[in-house]
C-alpha positions in Angstrom: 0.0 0.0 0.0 1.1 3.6 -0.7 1.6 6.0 1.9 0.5 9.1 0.2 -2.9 9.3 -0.2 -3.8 11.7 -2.8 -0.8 13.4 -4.8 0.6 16.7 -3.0 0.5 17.8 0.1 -0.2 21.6 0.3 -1.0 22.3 4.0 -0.1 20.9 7.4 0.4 21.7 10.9 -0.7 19.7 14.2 -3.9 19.6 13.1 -4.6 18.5 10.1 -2.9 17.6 6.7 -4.7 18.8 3.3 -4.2 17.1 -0.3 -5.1 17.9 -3.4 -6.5 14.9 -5.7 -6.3 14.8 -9.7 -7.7 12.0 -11.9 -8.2 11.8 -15.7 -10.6 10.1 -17.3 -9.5 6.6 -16.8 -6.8 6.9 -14.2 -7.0 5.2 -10.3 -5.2 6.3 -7.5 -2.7 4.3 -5.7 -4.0 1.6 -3.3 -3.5 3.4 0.1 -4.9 3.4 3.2 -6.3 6.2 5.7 -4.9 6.2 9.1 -6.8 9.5 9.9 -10.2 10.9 9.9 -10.6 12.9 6.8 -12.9 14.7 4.6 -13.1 15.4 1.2 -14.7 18.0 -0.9 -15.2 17.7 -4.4 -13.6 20.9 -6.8 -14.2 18.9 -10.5 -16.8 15.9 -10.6 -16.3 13.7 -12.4 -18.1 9.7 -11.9 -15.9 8.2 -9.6 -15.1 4.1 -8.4 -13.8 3.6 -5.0 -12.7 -0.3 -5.1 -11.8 -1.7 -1.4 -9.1 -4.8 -0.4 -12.1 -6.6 0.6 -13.7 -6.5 -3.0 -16.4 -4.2 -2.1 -16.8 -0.8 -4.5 -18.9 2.1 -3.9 -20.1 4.0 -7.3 -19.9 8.0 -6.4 -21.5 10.5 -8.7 -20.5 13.6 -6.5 -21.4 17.1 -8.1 -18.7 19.8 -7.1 -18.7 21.2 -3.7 -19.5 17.8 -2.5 -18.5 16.7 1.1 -17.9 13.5 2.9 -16.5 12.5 6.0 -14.9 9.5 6.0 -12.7 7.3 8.6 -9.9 4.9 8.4 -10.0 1.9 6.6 -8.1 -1.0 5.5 -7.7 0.1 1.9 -8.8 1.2 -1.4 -8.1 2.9 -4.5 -10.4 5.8 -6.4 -11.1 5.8 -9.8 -12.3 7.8 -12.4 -15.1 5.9 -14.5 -15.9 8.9 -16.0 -15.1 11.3 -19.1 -14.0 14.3 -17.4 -11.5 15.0 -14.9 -12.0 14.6 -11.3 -10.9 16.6 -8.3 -11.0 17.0 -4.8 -9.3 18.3 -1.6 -9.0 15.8 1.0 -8.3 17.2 4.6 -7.2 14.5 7.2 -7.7 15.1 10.6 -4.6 15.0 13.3 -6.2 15.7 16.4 -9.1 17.7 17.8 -8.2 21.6 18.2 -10.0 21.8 21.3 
């Protein structure tokens, strides 16, 4: 498994981490797995495939400015079933602020 999650890291502190996610048509992430709490929110939609290790898949049709809060898992990869690109920010979370 990978240990990036999406593909660039372009905030952190002791908070939180945020990454930025770009698929083409076509393309799959990785197979990683989330350690952390995270959400996402979608900036480009795009119908997306998220394929687990345990053979289970979830279809997502997400419009932009979608939100989901998700938790860890023991792995899976996104991909892009559809004809445009796809794009989200994923912000995991470290630790509660408060």
């Amino acid at each position: 498994m990978a240990d990036k999650v999406a593909d660039q890291i372009i905030y952190e502190d002791d908070y939180c981490r945020v990454w930025t996610l770009a698929l083409e048509a076509g393309e799959s992430t990785a197979w990683h797995k989330h350690e952390l709490d995270y959400v996402y929110v979608v900036t480009a939609a795009s119908q997306a495939r998220t394929e687990y290790v345990d053979k289970k898949s979830e279809e997502q049709n997400d419009k932009v400015g979608a939100t989901s809060m998700r938790y860890p898992d023991t792995g899976h990869r996104l991909t892009n079933v559809g004809s445009g690109p796809y794009r989200n920010i994923i912000v995991e979370l470290k630790q509660a602020t408060k």
